[in-house]
C-alpha positions in Angstrom: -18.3 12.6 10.7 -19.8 10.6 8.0 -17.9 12.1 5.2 -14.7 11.7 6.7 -15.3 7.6 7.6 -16.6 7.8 4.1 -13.0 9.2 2.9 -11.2 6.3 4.9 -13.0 3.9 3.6 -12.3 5.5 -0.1 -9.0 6.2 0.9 -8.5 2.3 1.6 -10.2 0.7 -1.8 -8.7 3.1 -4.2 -4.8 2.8 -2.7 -6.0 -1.0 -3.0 -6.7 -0.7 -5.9 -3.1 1.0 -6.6 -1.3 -1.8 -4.6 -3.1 -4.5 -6.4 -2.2 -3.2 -9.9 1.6 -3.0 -9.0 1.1 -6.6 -7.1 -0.3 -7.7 -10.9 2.6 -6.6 -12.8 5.4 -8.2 -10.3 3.2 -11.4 -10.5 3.6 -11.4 -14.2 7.3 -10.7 -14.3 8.1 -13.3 -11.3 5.1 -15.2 -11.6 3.9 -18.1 -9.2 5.1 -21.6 -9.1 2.8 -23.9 -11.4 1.9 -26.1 -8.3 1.5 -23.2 -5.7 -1.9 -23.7 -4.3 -3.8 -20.5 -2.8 -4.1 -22.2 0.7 -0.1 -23.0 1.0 1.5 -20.6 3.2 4.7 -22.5 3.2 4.8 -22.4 -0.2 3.8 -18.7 -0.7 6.6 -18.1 1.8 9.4 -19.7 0.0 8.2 -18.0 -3.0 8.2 -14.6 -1.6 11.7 -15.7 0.0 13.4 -16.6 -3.6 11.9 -13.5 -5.0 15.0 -11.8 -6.7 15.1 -7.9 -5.2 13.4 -6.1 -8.2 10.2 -8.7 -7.6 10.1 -7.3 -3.7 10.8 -3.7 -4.6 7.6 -3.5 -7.0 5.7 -4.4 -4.0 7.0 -0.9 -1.7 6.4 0.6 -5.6 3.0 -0.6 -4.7 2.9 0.4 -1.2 4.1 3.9 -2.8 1.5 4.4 -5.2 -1.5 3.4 -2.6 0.0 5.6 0.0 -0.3 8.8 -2.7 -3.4 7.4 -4.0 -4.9 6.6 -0.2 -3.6 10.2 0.7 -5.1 12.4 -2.0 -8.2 10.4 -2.7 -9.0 10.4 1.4 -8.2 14.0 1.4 -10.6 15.1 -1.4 -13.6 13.4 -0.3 -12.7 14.7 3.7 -13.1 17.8 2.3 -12.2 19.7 5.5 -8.3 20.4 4.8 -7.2 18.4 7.2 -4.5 15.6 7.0 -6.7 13.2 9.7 -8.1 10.6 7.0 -5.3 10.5 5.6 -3.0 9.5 8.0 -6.0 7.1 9.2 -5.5 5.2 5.5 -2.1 5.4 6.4 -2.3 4.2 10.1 -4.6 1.0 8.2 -1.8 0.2 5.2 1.1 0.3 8.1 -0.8 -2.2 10.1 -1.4 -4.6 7.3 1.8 -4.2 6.2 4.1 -4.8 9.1 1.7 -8.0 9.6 3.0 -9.0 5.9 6.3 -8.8 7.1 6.2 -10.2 10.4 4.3 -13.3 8.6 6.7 -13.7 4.9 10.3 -13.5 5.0 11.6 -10.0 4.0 14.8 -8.7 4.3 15.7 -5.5 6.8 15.5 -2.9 3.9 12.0 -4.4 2.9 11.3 -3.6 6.5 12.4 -0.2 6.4 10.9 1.0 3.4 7.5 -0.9 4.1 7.7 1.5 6.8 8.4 4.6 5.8 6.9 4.8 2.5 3.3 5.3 4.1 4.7 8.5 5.0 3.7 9.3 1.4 0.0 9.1 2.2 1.1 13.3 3.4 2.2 13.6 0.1 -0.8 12.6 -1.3 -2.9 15.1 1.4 -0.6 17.7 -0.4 -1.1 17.2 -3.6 -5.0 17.4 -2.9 -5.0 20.4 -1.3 -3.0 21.7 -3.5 -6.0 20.7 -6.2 -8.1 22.5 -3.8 -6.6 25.7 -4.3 -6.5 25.9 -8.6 
């Protein structure tokens, strides 16, 4: 039981980590407003709202590249061959994510693919157990 909380919580920083790193690189191509304050969520939002679509589709890029990352890295330290931490990293990300939406102003594809690209969190299970097996 340990190992698999362990593998969530693994699961979580290292797709984190994944998101964050794509979340750089869009911040440096459509970077914030000089006078954008951390603590101004109006401001954030009509940031996020004039984004042009290439600055929000590096954030599902992100989302992509934590689900895989989330997926595989949850499955290898699980261990057990089973998709459950996983789809537990998965369950986590989708959560946060549809409470990003709900909160900044993102159009209906944004919505659609926010959703369905933590479906790739089984791709990363996948491509661990298929690891598992060399």
């Amino acid at each position: 039981m340990l190992r698999r909380i362990l593998a969530v919580i693994a699961g979580i920083m290292v797709g984190s980590v994944g998101i964050w790193l794509m979340e750089r690189l869009g911040h440096s191509l459509y970077p914030f407003p000089a006078d954008l304050k951390p603590d101004n969520i109006e401001g954030f939002k009509a940031y996020v709202g004039n984004l042009p679509f290439m600055g929000k589709f590096i954030v599902i890029i992100g989302y992509a590249l934590g689900a895989l990352l989330s997926g595989f890295v949850a499955t290898k330290v699980a261990s057990n061959g089973k998709p459950v931490a996983a789809i537990v990293c998965g369950a986590i990300f989708l959560f946060f994510t549809v409470y990003n939406m709900m909160v900044l102003p993102t159009p209906v594809w944004f919505w659609i693919l926010g959703i369905a690209v933590w479906g790739l969190v089984l791709v990363g299970y996948r491509l661990a157990l298929n690891k598992n097996k060399e």
